[in-house]
KOLMINU-526233 format. One line per 10 residues: number of its first residue (from 1); their letters; for each residue x, y, z of C-alpha. Coordinates in nm, 2 decimals. Example, Ala and Ser with C-alpha at 12.3 -4.5 7.8 and 13.67 -1.06 7.14 Angstrom:
# residues 2
1	as	1.23 -0.45 0.78 ~ 1.37 -0.11 0.71
***
This chain:
# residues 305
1	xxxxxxxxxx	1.76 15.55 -13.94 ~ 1.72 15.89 -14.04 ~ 1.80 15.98 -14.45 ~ 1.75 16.24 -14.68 ~ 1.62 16.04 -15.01 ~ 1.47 16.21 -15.34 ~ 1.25 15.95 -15.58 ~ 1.10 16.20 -15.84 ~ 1.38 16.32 -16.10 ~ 1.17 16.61 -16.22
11	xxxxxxxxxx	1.09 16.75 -15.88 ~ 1.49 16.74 -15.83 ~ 1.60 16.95 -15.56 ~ 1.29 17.00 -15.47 ~ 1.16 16.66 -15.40 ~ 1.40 16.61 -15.12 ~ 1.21 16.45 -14.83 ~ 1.34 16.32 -14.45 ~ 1.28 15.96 -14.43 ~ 1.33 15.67 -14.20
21	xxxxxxxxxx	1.52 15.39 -14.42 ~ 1.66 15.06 -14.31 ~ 1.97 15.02 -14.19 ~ 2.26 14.97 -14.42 ~ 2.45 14.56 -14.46 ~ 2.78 14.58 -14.58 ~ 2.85 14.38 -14.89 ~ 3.19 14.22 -14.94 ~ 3.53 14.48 -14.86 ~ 3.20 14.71 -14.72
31	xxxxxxxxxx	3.22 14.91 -14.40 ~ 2.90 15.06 -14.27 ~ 2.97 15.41 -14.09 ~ 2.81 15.62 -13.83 ~ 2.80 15.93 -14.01 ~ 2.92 16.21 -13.82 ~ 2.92 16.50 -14.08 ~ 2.78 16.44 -14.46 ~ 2.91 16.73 -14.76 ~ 2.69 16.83 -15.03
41	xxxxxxxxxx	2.71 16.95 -15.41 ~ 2.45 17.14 -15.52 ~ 2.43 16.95 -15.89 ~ 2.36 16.59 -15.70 ~ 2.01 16.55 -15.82 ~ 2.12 16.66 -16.22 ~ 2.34 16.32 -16.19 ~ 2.25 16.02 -16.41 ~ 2.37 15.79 -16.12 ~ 2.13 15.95 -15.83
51	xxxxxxxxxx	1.85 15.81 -16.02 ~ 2.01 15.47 -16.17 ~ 2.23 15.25 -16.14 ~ 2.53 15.08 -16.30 ~ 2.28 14.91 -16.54 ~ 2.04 15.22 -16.61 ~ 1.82 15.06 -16.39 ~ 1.59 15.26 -16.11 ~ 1.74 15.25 -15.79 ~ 1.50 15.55 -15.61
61	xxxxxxxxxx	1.45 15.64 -15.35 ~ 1.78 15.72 -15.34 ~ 1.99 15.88 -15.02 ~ 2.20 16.20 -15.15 ~ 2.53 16.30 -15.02 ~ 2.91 16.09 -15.15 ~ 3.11 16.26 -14.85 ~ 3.16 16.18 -14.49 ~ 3.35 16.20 -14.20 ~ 3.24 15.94 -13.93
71	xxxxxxxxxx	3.30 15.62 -13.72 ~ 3.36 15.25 -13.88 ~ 3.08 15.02 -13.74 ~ 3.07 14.72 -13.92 ~ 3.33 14.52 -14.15 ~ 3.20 14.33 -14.43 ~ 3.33 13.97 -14.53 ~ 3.70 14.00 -14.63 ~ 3.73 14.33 -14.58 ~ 4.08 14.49 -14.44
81	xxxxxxxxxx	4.31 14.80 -14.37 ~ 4.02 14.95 -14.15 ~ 3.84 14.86 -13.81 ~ 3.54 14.90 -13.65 ~ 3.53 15.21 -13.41 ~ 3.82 15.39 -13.62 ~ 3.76 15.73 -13.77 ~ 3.75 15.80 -14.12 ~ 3.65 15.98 -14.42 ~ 3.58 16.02 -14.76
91	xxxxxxxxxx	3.41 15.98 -15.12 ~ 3.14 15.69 -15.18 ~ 3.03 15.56 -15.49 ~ 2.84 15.74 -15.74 ~ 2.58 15.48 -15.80 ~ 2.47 15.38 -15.40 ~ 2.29 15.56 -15.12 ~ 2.50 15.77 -14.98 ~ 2.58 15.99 -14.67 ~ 2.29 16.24 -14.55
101	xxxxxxxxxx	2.19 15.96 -14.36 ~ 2.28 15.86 -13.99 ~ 2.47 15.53 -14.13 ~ 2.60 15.44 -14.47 ~ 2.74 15.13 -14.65 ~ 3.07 15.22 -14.85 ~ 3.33 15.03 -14.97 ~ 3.65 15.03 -14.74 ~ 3.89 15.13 -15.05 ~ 3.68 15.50 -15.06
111	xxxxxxxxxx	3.79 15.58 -14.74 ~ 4.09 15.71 -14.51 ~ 4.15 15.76 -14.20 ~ 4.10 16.08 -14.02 ~ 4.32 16.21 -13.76 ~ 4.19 16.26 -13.42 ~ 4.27 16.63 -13.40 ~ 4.05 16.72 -13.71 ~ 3.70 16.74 -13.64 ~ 3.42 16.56 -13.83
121	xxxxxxxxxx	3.27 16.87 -14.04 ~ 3.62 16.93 -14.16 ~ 3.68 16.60 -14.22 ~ 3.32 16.57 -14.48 ~ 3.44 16.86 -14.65 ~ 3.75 16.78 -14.82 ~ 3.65 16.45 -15.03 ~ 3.49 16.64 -15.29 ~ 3.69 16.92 -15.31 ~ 4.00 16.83 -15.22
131	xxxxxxxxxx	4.04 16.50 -15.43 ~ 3.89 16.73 -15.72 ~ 4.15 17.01 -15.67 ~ 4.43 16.72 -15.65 ~ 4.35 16.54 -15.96 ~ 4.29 16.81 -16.18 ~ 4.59 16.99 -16.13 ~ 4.86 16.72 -16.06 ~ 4.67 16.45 -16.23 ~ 4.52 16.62 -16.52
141	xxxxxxxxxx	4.66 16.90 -16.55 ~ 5.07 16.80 -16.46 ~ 5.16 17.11 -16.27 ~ 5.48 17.18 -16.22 ~ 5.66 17.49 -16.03 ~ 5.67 17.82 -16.18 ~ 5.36 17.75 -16.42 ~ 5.08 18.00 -16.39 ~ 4.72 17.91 -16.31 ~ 4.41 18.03 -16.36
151	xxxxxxxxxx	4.16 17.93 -16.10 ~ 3.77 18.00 -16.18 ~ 3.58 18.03 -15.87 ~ 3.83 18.07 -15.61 ~ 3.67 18.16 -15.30 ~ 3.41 17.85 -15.36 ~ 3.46 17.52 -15.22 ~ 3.69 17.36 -15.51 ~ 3.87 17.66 -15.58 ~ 3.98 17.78 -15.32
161	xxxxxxxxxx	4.13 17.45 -15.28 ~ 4.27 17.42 -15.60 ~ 4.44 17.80 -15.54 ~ 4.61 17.70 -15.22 ~ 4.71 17.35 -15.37 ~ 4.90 17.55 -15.63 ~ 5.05 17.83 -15.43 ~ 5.19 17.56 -15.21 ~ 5.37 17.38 -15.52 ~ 5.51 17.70 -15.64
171	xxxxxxxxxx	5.22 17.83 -15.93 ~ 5.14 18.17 -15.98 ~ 4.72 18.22 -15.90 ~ 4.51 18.43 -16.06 ~ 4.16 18.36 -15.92 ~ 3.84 18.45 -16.05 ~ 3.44 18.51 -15.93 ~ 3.25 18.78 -15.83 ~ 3.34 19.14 -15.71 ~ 3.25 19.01 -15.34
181	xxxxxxxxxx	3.51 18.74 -15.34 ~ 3.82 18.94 -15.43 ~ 3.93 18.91 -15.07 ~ 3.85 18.57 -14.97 ~ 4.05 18.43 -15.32 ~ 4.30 18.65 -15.21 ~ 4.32 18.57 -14.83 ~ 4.31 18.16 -14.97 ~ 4.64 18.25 -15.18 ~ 4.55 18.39 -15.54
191	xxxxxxxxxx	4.78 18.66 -15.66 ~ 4.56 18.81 -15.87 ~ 4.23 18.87 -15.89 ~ 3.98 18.89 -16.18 ~ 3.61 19.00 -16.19 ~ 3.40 18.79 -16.42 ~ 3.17 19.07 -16.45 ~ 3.34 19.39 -16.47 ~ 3.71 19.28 -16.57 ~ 3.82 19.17 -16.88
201	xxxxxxxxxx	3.99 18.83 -16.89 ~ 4.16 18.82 -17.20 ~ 4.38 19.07 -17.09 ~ 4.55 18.87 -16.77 ~ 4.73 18.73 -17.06 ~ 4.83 18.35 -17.16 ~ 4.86 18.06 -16.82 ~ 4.99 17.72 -16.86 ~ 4.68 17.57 -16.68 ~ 4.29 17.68 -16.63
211	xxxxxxxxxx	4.13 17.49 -16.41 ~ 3.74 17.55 -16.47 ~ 3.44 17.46 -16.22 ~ 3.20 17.67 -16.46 ~ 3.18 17.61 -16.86 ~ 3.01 17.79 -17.10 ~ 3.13 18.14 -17.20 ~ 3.37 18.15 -16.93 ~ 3.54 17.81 -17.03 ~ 3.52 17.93 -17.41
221	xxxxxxxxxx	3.69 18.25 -17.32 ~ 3.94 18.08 -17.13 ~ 4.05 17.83 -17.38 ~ 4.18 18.09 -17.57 ~ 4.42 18.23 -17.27 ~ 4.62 17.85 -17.26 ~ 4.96 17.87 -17.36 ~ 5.10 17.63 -17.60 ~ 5.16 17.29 -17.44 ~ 4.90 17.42 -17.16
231	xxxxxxxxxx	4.60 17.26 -17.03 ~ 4.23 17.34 -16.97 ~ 4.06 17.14 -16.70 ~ 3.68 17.11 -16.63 ~ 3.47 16.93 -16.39 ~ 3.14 17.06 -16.62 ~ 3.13 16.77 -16.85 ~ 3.30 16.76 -17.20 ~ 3.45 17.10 -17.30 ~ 3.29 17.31 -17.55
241	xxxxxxxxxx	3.62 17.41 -17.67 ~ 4.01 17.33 -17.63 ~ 4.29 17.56 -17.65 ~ 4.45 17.59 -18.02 ~ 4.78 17.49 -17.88 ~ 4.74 17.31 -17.61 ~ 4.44 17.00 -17.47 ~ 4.12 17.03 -17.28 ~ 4.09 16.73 -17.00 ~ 3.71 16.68 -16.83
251	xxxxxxxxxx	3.77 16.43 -16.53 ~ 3.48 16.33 -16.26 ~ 3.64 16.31 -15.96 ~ 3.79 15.97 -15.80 ~ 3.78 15.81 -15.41 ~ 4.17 15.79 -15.35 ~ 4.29 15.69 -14.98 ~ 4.68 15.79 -15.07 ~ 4.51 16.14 -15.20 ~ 4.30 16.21 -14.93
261	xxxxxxxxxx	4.59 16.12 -14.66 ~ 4.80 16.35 -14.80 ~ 4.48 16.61 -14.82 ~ 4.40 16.57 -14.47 ~ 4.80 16.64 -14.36 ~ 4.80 16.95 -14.49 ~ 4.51 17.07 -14.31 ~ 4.66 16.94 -13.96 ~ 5.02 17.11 -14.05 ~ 4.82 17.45 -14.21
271	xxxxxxxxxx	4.92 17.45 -14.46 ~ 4.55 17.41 -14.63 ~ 4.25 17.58 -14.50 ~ 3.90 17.46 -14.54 ~ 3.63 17.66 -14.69 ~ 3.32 17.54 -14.53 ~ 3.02 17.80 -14.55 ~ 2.72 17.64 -14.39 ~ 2.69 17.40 -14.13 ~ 2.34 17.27 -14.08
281	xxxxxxxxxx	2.18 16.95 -13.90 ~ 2.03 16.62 -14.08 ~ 1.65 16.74 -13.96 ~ 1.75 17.08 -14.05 ~ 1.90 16.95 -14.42 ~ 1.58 16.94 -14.63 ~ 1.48 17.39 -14.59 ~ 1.90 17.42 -14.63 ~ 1.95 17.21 -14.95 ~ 1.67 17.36 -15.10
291	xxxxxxxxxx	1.70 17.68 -15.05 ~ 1.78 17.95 -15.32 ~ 2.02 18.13 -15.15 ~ 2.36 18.16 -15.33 ~ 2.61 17.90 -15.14 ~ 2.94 18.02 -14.99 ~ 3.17 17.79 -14.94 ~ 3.07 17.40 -14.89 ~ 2.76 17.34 -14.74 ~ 2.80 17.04 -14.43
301	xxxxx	2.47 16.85 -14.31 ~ 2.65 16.78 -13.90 ~ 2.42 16.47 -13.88 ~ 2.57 16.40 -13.54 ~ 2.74 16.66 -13.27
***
């Protein structure tokens, strides 16, 4: 089969080759999958556990890509709640080959089932984000209605995820980014907007929650805006500071089939929009994960039409 692997840590993005690989075996409670449509974060090849596994041990070359949407073609011994030729999706494990590849081996737990009336690119890009948006703020960060939120980011992938999330369970939005996204945070539900380069944000005053996809200054800044009792969430690793008043959560995000059911719902009823950017194809995926262009919106590898 066709895969995207990388096998040299130091060349990073950059060493990202198209390979033929063997075919996948599922292990015990495994499914392999026909991948349909793989998603992609940028920061894979920074991740301890695309170059090692569980025990620290080498595991190159490794196949990139933890999200799919795609078609159940194998069942591994005693595994159950899924069947071959159904449609799923979702988040594999951190630590195995994963999904820019034309089949992948994942354990039957990772994954839900996806609807017949959403299509496969939609389908590989809500693991990531939407689980991520989920967790931190009903997990994490214990929403409840009438809090505020402050949502760094929010006409990327995870934020604009995290800002309609919100909206929908009755939080008031302020979104952040760049001048050029004030309309798309807006359009995805923010009420207000703030530029991180011309505005200042101390003065949008204190928010029960921030929910932070960048770190440094920006999370340091922030920490300071979190009312007391309030939380600061991150998905950048361990935060650099917490709120005087209040805690600082860092999560890495977690395969839930519950979560992702009631993810997918909400994009077949409308009331949650994707925010896919670009849509390439697996032979194309090598000249569009490495390029320098800034990324809007999540980027989907269609490895099958």
């Amino acid at each position: 089969m066709k895969a995207i692997v990388v096998t040299d840590e130091a060349a990073g993005t950059a060493g990202m080759t198209l390979v033929q690989r063997p075919e996948p075996q599922p292990a015990i409670n495994d499914v392999v999958v026909r991948v349909h449509a793989s998603g992609y974060v940028p920061t894979e090849t920074e991740w301890p556990s695309t170059w090692t596994d569980r025990a620290g041990r080498d595991r190159t070359p490794s196949i990139l890509g933890h999200e799919l949407a795609g078609v159940v073609t194998a069942l591994g011994y005693g595994t159950t709640g899924l069947s071959v030729g159904q449609r799923v999706f979702g988040l594999t494990d951190w630590h195995r080959d994963g999904t820019l590849a034309e089949y992948t081996a994942v354990e039957a737990r990772n994954l839900a089932p996806l609807p017949g009336d959403v299509d496969f690119t939609v389908g590989a890009s809500l693991p990531i984000s939407g689980l991520t948006a989920w967790q931190g703020l009903f997990e994490h960060g214990r929403l409840r209605a009438g809090q505020s939120v402050l949502a760094h980011g929010a006409a990327g992938a995870v934020g604009s995820i995290v800002t309609q999330l919100a909206r929908e369970f009755g939080a008031y939005v302020i979104g952040t980014g760049r001048a050029a996204d004030r309309q798309k945070a807006l359009d995805f539900g923010a009420q207000e907007f703030v530029d991180l380069e011309t505005d200042a944000l101390d003065q949008i005053g204190g928010v029960d929650l921030v929910f932070d996809v960048i770190g440094g200054d920006i999370q340091k800044r922030s920490a300071a805006l979190v009312r007391a009792g309030g939380t600061l969430v991150t998905v950048v690793g361990p935060p650099e500071v917490r709120p005087a008043n209040g805690q600082a959560v860092d999560f890495v995000v977690e395969s839930d089939r519950a979560q992702l059911t009631e993810i997918v719902q909400r994009v077949r009823d409308g009331r949650l929009r994707t925010n896919i950017g670009t849509v390439a194809s697996l032979d194309d995926a090598v000249a569009t994960l490495t390029s320098t262009e800034r990324r809007k919106g999540k980027t989907i590898i269609s490895v099958r039409p």
